[in-house]
MIDOSE-1310 file (N, C-alpha, C; in nm, 2 decimals, decimal comma, always signed):
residues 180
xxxx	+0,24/-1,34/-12,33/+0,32/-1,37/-12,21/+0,47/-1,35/-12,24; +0,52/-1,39/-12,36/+0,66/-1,39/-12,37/+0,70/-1,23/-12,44; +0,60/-1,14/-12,47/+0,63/-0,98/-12,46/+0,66/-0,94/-12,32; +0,57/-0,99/-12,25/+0,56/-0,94/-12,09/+0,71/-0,93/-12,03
xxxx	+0,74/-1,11/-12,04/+0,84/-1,12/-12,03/+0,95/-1,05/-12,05; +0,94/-1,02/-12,18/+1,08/-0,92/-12,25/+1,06/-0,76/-12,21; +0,99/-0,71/-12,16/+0,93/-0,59/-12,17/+0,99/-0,58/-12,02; +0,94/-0,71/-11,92/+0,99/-0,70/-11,79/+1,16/-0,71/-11,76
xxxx	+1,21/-0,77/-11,88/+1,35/-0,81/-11,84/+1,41/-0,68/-11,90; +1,39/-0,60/-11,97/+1,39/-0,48/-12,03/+1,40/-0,35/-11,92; +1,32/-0,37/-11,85/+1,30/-0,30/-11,74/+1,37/-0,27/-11,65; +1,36/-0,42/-11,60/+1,47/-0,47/-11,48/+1,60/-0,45/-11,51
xxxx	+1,65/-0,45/-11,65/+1,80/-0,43/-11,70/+1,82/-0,25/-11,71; +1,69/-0,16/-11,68/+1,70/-0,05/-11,71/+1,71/-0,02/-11,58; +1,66/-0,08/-11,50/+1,65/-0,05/-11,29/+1,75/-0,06/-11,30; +1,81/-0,18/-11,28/+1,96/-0,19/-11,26/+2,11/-0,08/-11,31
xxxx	+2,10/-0,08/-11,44/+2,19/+0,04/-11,50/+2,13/+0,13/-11,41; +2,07/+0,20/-11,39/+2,04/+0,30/-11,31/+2,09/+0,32/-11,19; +2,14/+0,19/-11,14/+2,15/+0,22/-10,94/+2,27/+0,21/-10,97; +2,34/+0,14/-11,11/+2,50/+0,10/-11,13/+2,53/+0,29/-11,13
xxxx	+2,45/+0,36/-11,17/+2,51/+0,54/-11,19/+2,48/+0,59/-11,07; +2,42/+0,54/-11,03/+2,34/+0,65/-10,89/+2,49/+0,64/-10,81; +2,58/+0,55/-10,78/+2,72/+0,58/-10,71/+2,81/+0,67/-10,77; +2,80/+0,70/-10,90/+2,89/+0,79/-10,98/+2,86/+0,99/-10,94
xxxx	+2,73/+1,01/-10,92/+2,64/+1,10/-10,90/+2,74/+1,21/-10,75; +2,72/+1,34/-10,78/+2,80/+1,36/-10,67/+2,92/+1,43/-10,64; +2,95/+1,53/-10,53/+3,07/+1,54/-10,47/+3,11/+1,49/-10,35; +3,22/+1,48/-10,31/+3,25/+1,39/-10,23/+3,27/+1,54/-10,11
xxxx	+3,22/+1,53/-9,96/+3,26/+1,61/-9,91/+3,35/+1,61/-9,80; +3,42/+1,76/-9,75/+3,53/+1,78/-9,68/+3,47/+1,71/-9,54; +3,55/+1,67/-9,45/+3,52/+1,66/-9,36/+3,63/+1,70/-9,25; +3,63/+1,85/-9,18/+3,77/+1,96/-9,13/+3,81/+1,82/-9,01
xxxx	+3,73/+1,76/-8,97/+3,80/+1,69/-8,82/+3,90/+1,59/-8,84; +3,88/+1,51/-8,97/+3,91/+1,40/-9,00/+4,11/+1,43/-9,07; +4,05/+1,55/-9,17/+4,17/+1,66/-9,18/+4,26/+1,67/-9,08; +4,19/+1,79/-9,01/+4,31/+1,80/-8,89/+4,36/+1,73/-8,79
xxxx	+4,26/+1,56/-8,79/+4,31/+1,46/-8,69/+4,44/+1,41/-8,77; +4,45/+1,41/-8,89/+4,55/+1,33/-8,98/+4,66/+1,46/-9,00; +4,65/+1,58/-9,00/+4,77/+1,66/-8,94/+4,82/+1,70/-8,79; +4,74/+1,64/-8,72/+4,81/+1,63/-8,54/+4,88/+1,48/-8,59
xxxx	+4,82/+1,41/-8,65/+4,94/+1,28/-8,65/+5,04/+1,30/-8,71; +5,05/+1,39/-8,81/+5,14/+1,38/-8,83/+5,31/+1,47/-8,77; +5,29/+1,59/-8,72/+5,33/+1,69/-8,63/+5,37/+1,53/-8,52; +5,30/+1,47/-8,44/+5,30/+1,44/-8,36/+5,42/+1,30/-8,38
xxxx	+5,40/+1,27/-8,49/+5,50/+1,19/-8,55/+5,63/+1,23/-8,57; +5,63/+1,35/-8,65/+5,77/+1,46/-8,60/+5,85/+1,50/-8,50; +5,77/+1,45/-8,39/+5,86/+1,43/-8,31/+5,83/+1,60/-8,20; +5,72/+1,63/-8,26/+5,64/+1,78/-8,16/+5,58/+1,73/-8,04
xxxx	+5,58/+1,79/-7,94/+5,57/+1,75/-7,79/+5,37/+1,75/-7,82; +5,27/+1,85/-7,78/+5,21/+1,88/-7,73/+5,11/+1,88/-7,89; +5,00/+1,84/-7,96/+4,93/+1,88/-8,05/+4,81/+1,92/-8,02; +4,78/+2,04/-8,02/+4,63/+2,05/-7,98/+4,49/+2,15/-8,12
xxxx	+4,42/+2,16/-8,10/+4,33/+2,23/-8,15/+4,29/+2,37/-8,10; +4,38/+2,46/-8,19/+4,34/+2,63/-8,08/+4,25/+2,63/-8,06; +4,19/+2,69/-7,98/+4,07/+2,78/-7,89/+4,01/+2,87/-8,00; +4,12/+2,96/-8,01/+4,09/+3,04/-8,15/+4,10/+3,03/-8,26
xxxx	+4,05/+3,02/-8,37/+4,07/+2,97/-8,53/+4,12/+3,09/-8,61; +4,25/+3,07/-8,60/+4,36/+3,19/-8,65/+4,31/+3,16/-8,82; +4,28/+3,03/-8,84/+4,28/+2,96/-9,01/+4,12/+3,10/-9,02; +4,04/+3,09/-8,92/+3,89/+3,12/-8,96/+3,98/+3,30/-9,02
xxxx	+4,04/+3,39/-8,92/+4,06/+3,48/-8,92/+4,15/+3,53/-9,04; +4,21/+3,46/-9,12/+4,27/+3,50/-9,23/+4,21/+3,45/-9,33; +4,08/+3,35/-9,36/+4,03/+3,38/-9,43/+3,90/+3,48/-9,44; +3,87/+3,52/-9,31/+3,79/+3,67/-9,34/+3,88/+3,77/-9,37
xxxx	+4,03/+3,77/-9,34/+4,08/+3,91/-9,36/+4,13/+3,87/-9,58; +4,09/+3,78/-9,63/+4,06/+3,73/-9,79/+3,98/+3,78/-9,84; +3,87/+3,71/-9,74/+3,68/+3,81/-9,77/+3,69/+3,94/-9,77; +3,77/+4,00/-9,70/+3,72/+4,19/-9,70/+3,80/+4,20/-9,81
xxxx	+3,95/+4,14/-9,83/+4,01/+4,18/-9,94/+3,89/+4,23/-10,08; +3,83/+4,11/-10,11/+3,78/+4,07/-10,20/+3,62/+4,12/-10,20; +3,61/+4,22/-10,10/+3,46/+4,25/-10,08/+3,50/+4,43/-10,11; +3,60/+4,47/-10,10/+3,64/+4,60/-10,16/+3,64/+4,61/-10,29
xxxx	+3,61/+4,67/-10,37/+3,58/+4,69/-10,56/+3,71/+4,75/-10,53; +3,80/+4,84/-10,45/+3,91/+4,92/-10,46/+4,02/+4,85/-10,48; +4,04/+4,69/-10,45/+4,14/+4,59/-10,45/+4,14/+4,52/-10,59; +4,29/+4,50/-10,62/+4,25/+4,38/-10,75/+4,20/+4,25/-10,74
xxxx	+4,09/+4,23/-10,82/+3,98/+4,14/-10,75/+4,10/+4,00/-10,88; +4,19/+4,03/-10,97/+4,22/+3,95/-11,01/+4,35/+3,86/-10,95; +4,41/+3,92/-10,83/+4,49/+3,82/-10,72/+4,42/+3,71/-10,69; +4,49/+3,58/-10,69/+4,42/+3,50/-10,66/+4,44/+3,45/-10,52
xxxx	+4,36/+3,36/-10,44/+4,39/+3,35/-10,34/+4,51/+3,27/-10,30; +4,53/+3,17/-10,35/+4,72/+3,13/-10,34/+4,82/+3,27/-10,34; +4,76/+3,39/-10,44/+4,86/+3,45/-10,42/+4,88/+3,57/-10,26; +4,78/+3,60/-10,22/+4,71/+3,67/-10,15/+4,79/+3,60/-10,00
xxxx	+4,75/+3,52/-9,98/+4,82/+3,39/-9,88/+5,00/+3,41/-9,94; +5,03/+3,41/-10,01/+5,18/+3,39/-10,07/+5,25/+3,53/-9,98; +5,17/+3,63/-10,01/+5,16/+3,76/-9,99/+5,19/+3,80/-9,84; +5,15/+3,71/-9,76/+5,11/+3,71/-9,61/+5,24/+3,67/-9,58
xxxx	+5,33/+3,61/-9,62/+5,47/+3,62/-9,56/+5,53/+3,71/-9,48; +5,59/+3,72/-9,40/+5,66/+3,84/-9,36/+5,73/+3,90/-9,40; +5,82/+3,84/-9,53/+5,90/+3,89/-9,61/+5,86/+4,00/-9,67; +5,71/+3,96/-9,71/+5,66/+4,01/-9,83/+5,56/+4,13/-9,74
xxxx	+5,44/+4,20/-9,90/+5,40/+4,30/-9,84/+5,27/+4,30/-9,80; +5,20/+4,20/-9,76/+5,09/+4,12/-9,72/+4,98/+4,22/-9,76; +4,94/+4,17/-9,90/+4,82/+4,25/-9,97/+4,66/+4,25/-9,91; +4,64/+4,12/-9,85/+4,55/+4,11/-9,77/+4,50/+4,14/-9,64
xxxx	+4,66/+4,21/-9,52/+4,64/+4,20/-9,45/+4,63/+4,09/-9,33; +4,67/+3,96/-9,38/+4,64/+3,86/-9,32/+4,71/+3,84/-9,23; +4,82/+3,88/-9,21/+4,91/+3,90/-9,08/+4,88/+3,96/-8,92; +4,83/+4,12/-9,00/+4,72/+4,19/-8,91/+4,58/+4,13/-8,84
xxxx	+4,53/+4,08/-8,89/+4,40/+4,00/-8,91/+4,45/+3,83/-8,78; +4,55/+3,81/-8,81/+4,58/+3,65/-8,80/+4,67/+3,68/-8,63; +4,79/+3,77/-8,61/+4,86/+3,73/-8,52/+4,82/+3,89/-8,40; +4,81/+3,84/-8,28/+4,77/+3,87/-8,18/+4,86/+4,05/-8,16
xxxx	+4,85/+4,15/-8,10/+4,96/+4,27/-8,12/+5,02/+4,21/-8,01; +5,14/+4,20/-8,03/+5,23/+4,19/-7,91/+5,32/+4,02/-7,90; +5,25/+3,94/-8,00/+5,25/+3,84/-8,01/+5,37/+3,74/-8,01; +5,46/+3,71/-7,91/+5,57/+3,65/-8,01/+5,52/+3,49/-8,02
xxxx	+5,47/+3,43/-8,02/+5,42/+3,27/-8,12/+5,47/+3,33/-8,27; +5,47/+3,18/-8,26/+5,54/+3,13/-8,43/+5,39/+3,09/-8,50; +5,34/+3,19/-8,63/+5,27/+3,13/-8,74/+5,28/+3,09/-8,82; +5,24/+2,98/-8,89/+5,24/+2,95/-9,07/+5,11/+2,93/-9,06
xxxx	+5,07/+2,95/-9,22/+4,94/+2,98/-9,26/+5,02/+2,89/-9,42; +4,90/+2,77/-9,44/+4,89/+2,67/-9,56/+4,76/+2,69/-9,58; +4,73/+2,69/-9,75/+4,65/+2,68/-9,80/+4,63/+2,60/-9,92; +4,51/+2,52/-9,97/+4,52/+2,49/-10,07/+4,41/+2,48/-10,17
xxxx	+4,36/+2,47/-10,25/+4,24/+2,46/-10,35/+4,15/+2,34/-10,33; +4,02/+2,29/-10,25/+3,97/+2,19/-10,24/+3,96/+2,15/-10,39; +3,92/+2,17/-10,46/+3,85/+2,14/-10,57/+3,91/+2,01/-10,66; +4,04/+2,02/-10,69/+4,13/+1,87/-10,74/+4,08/+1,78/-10,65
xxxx	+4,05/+1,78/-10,53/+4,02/+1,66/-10,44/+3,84/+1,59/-10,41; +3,80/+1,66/-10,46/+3,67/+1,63/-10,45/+3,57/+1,58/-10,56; +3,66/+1,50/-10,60/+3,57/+1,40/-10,73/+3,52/+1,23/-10,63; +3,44/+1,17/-10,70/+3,40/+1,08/-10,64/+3,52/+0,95/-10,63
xxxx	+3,61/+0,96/-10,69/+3,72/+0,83/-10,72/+3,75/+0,88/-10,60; +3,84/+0,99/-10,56/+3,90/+1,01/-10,46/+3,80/+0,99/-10,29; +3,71/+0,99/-10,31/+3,62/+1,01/-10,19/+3,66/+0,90/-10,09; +3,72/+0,80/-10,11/+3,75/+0,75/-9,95/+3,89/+0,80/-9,90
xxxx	+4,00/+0,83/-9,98/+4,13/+0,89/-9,95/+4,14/+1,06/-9,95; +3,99/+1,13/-9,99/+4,01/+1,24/-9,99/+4,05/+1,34/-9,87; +4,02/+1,33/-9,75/+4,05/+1,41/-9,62/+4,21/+1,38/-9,57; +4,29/+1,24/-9,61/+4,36/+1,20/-9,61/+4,47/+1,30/-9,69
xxxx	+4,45/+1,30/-9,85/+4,53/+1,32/-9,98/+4,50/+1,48/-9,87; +4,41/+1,58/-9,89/+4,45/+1,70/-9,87/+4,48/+1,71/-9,71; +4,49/+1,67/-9,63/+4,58/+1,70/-9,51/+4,75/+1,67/-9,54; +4,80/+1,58/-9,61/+4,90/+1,55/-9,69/+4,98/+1,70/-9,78
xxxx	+4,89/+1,71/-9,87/+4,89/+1,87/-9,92/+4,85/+2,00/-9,88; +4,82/+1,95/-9,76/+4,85/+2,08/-9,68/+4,96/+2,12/-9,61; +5,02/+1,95/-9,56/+5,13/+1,96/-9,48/+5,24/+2,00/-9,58; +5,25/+1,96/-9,71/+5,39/+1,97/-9,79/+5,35/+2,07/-9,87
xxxx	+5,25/+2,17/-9,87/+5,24/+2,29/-9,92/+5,31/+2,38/-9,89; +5,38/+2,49/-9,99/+5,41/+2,59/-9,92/+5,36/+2,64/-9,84; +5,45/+2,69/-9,73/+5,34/+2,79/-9,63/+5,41/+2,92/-9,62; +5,34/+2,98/-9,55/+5,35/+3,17/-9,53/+5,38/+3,16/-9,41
xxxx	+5,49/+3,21/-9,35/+5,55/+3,22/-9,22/+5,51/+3,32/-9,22; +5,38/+3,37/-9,11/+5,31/+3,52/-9,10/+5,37/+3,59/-8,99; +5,49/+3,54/-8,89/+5,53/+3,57/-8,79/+5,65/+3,62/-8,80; +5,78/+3,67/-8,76/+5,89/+3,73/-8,78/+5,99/+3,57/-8,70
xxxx	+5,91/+3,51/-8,61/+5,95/+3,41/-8,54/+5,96/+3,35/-8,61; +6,09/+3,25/-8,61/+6,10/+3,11/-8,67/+6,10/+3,02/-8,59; +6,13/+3,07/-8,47/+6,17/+2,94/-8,34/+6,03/+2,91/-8,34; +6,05/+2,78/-8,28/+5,89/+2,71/-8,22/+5,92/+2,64/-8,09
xxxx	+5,81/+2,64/-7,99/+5,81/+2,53/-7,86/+5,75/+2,40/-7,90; +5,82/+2,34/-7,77/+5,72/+2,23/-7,82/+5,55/+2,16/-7,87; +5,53/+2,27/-7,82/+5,35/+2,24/-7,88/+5,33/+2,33/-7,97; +5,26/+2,26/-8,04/+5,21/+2,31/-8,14/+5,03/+2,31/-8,15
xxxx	+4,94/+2,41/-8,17/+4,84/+2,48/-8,20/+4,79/+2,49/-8,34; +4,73/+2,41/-8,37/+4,66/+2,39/-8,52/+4,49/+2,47/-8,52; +4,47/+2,54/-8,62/+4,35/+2,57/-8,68/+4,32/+2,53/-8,79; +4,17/+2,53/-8,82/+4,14/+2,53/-8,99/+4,03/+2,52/-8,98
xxxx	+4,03/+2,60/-9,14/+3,89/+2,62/-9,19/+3,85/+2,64/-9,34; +3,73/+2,60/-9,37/+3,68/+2,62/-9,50/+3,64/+2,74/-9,57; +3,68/+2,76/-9,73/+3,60/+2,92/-9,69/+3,59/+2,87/-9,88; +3,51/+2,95/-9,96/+3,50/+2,96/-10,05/+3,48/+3,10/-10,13
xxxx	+3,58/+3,14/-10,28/+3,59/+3,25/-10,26/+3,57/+3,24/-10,48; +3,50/+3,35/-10,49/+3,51/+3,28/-10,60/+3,40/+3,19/-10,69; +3,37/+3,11/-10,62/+3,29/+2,98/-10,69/+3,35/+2,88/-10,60; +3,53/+2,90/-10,59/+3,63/+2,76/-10,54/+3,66/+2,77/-10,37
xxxx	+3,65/+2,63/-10,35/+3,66/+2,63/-10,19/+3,83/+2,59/-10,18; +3,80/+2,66/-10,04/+4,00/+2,65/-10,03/+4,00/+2,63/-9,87; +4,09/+2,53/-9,82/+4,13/+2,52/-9,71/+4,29/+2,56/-9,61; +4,22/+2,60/-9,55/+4,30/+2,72/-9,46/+4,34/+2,62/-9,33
xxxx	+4,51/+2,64/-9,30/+4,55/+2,58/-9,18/+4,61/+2,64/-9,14; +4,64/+2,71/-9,02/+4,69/+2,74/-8,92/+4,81/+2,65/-8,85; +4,96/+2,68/-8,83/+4,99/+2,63/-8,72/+5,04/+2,73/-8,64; +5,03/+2,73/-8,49/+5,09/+2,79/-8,42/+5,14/+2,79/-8,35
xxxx	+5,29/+2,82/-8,25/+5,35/+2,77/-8,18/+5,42/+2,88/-8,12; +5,41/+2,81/-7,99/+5,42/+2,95/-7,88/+5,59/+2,93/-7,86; +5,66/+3,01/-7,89/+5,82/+3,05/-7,91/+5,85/+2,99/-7,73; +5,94/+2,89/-7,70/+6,00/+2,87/-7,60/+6,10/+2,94/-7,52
């Protein structure tokens, strides 16, 4: 009886350790709505008239014009995607095309295009501040003014989207604002 005992308490101490790891197990995932509801607040906090959610996902559209980049063998497949995005500036000489791809012909709205690496954010510690922390890091990321426009109206036009390129997932935001 007193093996039973020990064999059982043995057990039950091995059930237990177990369900104590089963919370550790895991990525923590994105969730885009929760994101972009915590970058309308904050825009909206700034003191911007109008925040809405485009129609069109300008974020979806420059990360396919990444994809073709990187689906060509004729491109350097060793740019990385921060740089590629960097590149989309108007300054610069937009290697990806993402300007073409992203702003309408004839267009005068105001774009920026933020991007950033999910991957730092998706461990299980972070999992209840994680949608939080990278809408944050999206907002105070560099971004690529893909427009020649700097002026903005008062509303402002948010996209975004997820894309993964690589192995690593990266999130794509869009702001856009129609020049007053």
């Amino acid at each position: 009886m007193k093996r039973l005992r020990k064999l059982l308490g043995i057990l039950l101490t091995g059930v237990m350790a177990l369900t104590l790891l089963a919370g550790c197990a895991g990525t923590a995932s994105l969730n885009e709505k929760e994101i972009l509801a915590t970058i309308k607040d904050y825009y909206k906090v700034s003191g911007y008239g109008d925040i809405e959610t485009d129609t069109t996902n300008y974020a979806k559209k420059a990360a396919a014009a990444i994809k073709t980049y990187y689906s060509d063998p004729e491109n350097d497949q060793t740019i990385s995607v921060e740089e590629l995005v960097a590149s989309a500036d108007h300054y610069s000489e937009d290697v990806a095309k993402i300007r073409a791809a992203v702003i309408p012909e004839g267009s005068t709205d105001s774009f920026y295009l933020n991007c950033i690496a999910a991957e730092p954010y998706m461990v299980p510690s972070l999992k209840a501040q994680q949608n939080m922390l990278i809408a944050q890091s999206l907002l105070f990321s560099s971004s690529s003014q893909l427009s020649r426009s700097d002026r903005s109206g008062d509303k402002v036009f948010l996209s975004l989207c997820t894309e993964t390129f690589n192995g690593k997932t990266y999130i794509f935001v869009i702001a856009r604002s129609p020049v007053a």
